[in-house]
N, C-alpha and C positions, 0 to 999 in steps of 0.2 A: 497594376494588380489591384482588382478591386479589395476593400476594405472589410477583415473579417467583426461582425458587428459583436462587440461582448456579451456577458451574459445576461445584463441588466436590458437590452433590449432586445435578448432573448425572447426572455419573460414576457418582458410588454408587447410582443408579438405571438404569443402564444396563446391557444384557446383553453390554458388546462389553467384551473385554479387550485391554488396549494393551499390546503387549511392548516393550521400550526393552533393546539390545544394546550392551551398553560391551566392547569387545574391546582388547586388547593385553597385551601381556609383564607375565610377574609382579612385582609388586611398582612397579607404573607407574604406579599412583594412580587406578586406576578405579572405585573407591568414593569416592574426594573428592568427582569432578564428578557426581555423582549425588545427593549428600548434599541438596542442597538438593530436588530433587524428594520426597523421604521425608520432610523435614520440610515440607512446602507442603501433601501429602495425608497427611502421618499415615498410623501402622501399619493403620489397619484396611483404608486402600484400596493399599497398596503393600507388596506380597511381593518382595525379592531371591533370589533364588537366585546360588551361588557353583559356577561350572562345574570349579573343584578334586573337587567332590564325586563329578563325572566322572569320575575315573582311573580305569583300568581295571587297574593295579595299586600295591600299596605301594611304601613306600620301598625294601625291600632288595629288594623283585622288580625295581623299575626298574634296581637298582644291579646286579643277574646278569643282567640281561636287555641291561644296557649300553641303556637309555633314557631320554629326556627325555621330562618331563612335555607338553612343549612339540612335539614327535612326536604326530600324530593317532594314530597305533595306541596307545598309552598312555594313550587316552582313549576310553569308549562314547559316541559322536556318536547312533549310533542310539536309544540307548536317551533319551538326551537332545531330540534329534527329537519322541521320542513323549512323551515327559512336556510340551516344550513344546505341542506341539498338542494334550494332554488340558485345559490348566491356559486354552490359550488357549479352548479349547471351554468354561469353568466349570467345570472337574471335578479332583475332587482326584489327587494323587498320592502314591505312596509313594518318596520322595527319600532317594539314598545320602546316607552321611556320610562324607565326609573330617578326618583328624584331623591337623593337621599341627604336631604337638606330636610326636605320636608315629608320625605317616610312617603308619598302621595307619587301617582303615575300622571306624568303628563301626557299630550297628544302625542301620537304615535306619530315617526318622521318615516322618509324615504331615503331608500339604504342604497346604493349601488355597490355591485359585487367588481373587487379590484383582483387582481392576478395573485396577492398573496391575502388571507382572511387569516386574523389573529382573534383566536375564541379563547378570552380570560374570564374561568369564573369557579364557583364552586363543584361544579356537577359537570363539568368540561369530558369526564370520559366516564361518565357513572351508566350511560347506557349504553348495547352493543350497538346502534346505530353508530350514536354520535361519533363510538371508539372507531366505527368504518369509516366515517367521514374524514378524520384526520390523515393526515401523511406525517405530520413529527408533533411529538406529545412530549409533554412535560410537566412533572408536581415540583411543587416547590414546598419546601418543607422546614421548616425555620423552626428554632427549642420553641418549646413556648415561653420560655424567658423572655426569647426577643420579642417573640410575634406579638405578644400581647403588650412588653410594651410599643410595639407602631400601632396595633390596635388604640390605645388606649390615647397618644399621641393626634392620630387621624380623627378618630372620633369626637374629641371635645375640641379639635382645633379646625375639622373641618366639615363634621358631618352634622354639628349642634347639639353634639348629646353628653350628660352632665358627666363627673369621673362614675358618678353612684350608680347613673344607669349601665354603663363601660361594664363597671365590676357585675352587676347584675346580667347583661348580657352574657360575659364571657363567662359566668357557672352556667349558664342555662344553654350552651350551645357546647357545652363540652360531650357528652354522652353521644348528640347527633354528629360531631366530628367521627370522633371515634365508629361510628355504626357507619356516616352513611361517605365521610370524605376521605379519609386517609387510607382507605383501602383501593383507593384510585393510585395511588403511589405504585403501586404492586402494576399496572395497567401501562405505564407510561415508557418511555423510550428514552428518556429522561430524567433522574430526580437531583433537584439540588437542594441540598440542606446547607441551613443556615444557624452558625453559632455564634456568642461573644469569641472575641479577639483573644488568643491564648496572650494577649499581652496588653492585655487589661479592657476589663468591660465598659469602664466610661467614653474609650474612642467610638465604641457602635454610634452613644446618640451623640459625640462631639465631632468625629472627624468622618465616621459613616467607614470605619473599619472593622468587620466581622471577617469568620474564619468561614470558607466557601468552600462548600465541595460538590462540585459536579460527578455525579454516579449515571456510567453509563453503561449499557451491554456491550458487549466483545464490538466491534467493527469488522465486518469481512472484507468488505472493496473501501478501494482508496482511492481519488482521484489522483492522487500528488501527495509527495510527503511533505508534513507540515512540520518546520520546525518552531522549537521554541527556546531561543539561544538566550545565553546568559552570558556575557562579557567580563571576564573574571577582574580582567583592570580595570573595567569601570566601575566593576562592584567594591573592589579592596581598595583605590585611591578617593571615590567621590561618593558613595555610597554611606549614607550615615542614616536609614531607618530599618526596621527590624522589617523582614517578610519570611517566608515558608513556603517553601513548596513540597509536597509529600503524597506518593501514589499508594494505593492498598486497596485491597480486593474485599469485599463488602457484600452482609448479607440485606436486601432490602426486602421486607415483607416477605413472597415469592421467589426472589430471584436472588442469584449471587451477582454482584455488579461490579464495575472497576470505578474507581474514585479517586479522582483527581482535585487535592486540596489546596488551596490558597491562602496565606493570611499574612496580614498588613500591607504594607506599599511597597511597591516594586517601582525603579526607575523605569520611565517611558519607554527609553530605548529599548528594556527587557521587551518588551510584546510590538516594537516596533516591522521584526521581519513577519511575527505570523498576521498581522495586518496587512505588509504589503502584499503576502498570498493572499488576502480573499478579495484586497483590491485589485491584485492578477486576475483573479476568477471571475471577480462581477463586473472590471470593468469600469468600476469605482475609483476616482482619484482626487484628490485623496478621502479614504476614510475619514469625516471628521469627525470620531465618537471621544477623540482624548485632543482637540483643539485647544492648544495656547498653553496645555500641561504638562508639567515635569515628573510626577508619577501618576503614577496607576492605582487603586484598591485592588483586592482578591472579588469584589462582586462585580468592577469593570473587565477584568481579565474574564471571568467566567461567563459576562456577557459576548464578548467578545467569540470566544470556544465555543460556546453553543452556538452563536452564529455562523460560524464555518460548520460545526457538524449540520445544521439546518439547513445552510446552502449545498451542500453534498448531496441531502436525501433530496432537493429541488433538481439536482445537477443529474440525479440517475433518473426522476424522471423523466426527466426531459430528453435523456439519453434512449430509456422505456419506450415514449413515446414515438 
């Protein structure tokens, strides 16, 4: 009996590119919830692009021009448009570089279009093109308690900028959130917010424990039911840290949304069966996104969830097709 091939080289045999849009404010954590998609298909079938690479000027042109990055004129949307619908076609591009070490754009490299294309950035669904180009969206939406302290953590430790400029940035980018970013929220197919730990704020920066909630619309089709079991004797005899789980239906901007909350640590085993469904799905053996670990956070569990909701909307196109 010949061999039926899984899902993972499905894709790699398929002509259709999947774009996935993680949109929100800088320094909001839109490469976390994604991490797990790039490790499930590996480099060769997943390209990121980072939409900073978009500016449309440097730092000290923003700083005379009196602009935020976060300001659509501060950014080529256009030019951005067309590289994604070259990359969605199969076809390569040749991709600016942002350097934000030194605020200055390097030489433009060459980009090849891989079968899944991950666009993390400000303005990820701010126009109706772009919002057509995608097939699964997502804001991510952190207090700004937290966001700005990763901001303010990233910035002086990785990007070279002093606390005083941090504090200075973050009043001057506030008004263009509000007009030009979070109203992408309302747009997406996905919103996750992010809070401190209803059991105590110090675990965010010590242990990277926050309360997570994934906000999503109704689901019509299902491929398979997913469970998400909880072992009551492993929780009542070996189980000694606090976690949460709690559903509730949720207004977000536009929409009423359902919301699936997470917080603290969960034992591995908790999310060990809805792993082996997606390594059923794709093929994938074993998933290693929780390698060598005995719990889980509420931001791995939710990486995790959005990743099977993501391979689902992949799964019916490919069904479509």
């Amino acid at each position: 009996m010949p061999r039926i091939p899984h899902f993972k080289e499905i894709i790699g045999r398929s002509p259709l590119v999947f774009v996935i849009g993680v949109a929100g404010d800088s320094g909001s954590g839109k490469t976390t919830f994604t991490n797990a998609i790039r490790q499930i298909f590996g480099p060769d079938l997943v390209a990121t692009i980072t939409l900073d690479d978009y500016h449309r000027y440097n730092r000290e042109e923003r700083k005379r021009l009196d602009i935020t990055p976060l300001h659509p004129d501060a950014n080529n949307l256009v030019q951005l448009e067309t590289d994604v619908e070259r990359l969605r076609d199969g076809r390569a591009i040749t991709k600016p570089v942002y350097n934000h070490e030194t605020g200055t754009f390097g030489p433009p490299v060459p980009f090849a279009s891989k079968k899944i294309i991950i666009l993390e950035g400000l303005h990820t669904l701010f126009t109706p093109r772009l919002r057509e180009l995608m097939d699964f969206s997502v804001f991510v939406d952190p207090d700004a308690e937290v966001k700005y302290a990763w901001k303010r953590r990233r910035d002086t430790g990785v990007r070279g900028y002093s606390p005083a400029e941090v504090t200075e940035e973050i009043t001057r980018r506030e008004k263009d959130y509000e007009t030009y970013i979070a109203p992408q929220r309302c747009l997406a197919d996905a919103v996750i917010r992010i809070s401190s730990s209803r059991y105590g704020k110090e675990k965010g920066e010590a242990e990277n424990i926050y309360r997570i909630s994934l906000l999503q619309h109704r689901m019509d089709r299902m491929i398979e039911d997913i469970d998400l079991n909880i072992d009551l004797y492993s929780l009542l005899s070996f189980h000694d840290h606090n976690f949460m789980i709690e559903f509730s239906t949720e207004d977000v901007a536009c929409a009423r949304m359902r919301a699936l909350t997470f917080d603290g640590e969960m034992n591995y085993e908790t999310v060990r069966k809805l792993e082996r469904s997606i390594e059923q799905q794709t093929g994938v053996h074993p998933i290693a996104i929780f390698e060598n670990r005995t719990m889980v956070t509420a931001t791995d569990l939710v990486q995790l969830i959005l990743s099977w909701r993501i391979i689902h909307r992949r799964i019916f196109l490919q069904d479509r097709n």
